[in-house]
C-alpha positions in Angstrom: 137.6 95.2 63.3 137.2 91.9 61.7 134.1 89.6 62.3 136.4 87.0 64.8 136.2 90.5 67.2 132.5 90.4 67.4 131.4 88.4 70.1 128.5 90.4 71.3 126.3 93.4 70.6 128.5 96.0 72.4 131.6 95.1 70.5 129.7 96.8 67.1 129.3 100.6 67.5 126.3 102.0 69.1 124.8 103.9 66.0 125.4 102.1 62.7 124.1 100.8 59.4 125.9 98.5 57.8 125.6 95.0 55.8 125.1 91.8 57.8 128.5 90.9 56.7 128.8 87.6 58.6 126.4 88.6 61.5 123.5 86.1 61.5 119.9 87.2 62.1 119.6 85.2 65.2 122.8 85.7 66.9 121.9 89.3 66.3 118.4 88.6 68.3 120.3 87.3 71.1 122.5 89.7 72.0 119.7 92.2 71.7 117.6 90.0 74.4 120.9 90.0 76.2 121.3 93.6 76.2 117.5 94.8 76.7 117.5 96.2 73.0 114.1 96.1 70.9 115.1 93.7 68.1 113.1 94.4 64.7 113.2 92.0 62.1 111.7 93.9 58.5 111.2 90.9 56.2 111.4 92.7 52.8 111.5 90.3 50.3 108.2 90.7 49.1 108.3 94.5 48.0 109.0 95.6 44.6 108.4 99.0 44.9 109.0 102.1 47.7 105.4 102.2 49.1 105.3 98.2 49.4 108.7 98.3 51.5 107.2 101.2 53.7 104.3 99.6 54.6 106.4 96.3 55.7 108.4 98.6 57.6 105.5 100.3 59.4 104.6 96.4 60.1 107.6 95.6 61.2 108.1 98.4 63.2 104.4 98.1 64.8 103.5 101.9 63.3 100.2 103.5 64.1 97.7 102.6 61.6 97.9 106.3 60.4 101.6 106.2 59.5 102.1 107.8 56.1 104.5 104.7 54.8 106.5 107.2 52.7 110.5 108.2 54.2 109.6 111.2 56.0 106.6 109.2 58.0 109.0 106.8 59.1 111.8 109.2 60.2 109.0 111.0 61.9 107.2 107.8 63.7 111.0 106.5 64.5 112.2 109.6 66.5 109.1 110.3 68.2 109.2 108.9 71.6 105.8 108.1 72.3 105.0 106.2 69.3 108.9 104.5 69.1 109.9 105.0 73.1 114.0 104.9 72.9 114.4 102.7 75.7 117.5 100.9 75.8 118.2 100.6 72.0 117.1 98.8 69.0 118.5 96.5 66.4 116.9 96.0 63.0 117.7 93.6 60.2 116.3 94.4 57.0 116.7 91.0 55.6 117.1 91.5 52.6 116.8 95.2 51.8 115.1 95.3 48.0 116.6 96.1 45.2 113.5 95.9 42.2 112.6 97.7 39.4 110.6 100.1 41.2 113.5 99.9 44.1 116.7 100.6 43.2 120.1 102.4 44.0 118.3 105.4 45.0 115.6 104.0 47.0 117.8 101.8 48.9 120.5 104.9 49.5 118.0 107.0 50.6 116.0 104.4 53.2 119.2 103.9 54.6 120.2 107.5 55.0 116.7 107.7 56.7 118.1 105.0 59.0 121.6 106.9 59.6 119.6 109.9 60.8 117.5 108.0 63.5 120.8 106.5 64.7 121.3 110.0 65.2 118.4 110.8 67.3 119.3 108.0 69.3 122.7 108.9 70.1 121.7 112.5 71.3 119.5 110.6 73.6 122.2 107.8 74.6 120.6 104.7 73.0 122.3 102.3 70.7 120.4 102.1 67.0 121.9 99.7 65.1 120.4 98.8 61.7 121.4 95.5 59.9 120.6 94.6 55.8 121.6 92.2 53.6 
């Protein structure tokens, strides 16, 4: 599929993480108001470390204030459906995702894993995830 194919939300898969590659952040907010999809923009330009990129994702993501910002809180807050109801979907940009000192390869590889296995929750329970970084 090359980027002239993507005219809309629906014609990306349902559960995915990928790079931006070409989508803009607000075409990517419209088609989520088109579709009924919770759109989540995490700005993360600001965080240098793990712990300063969880807490901006707890923000961004509206988390209770007891959320535990650390991988496992967020998986945990994400697939629970009182505090993150499914609904009809969501899209998130992480715009950018960090890479820093204090946030590198591993970090980012293992955020976005934490993202791949919500998109799995939200398959088993028929909503599209779709996660978005640059």
């Amino acid at each position: 599929m090359t980027m002239r194919d993507i005219d809309r939300l629906e014609d990306l898969p349902s559960q995915c993480v990928r790079s931006l590659r070409g989508l803009g952040t607000d075409q990517l907010r419209e088609w989520a108001r088109a579709a009924d999809q919770r759109f989540v923009l995490a700005d993360l330009s600001g965080c240098k470390d793990k712990l300063s990129a969880m807490r901006m994702l707890g923000h961004a993501f509206n988390l209770p204030s007891w959320y535990g910002a650390n991988l496992d809180a967020l998986y945990d807050t994400l697939t629970d459906d009182e505090i993150t109801p499914v609904g009809h979907g969501v899209v998130v940009v992480l715009d950018p995702l960090p890479y820093a000192e204090f946030f590198g390869v591993e970090e980012r590889d293992a955020l976005l894993d934490v993202f791949r296995d919500v998109a799995e929750h939200y398959a088993e329970r028929g909503a599209p995830f779709r996660v978005f970084y640059r």
